[in-house]
C-alpha positions, 0 to 999 in steps of 0.5 A: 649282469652275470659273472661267470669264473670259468676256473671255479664254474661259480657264479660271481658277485662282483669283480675289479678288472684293471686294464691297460688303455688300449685293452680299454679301447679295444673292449670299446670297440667290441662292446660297441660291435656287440651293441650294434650286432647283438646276434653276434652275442659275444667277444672276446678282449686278450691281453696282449700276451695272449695270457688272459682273456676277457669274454664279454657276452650281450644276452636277452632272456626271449633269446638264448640261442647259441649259449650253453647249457651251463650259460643258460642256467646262468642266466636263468637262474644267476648260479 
């Protein structure tokens, strides 16, 4: 797992989300479209104001294709 803040670009070692139910549900339905297409790599969840966004991204090491430099550094080097 890697966790990235994008305002700061630091790695982070932990994090709490709080998330309504049906934030809930739709980051379940992602994360299940990802687990059954993981080439799509990525999702992203919203609030429902638009206001706030979740990326949740499926990553193997043998196949960094489409990813940034800066999220293959992460991954790589986990900062």
């Amino acid at each position: 797992m890697r966790i990235l803040d994008e305002n700061t670009d630091k790695s982070l070692e932990n994090i709490t989300l709080y998330l309504t139910l049906s934030e809930a549900m739709e980051l379940r339905g992602s994360l299940n479209e990802l687990i059954e297409n993981p080439k799509n790599n990525h999702t992203h969840i919203n609030d429902e104001n638009y206001q706030k966004e979740l990326t949740v991204c499926i990553y193997s090491t043998e196949d960094l294709n489409g990813f940034n430099t800066r999220s293959i550094d992460l991954i790589l080097n986990n900062k």
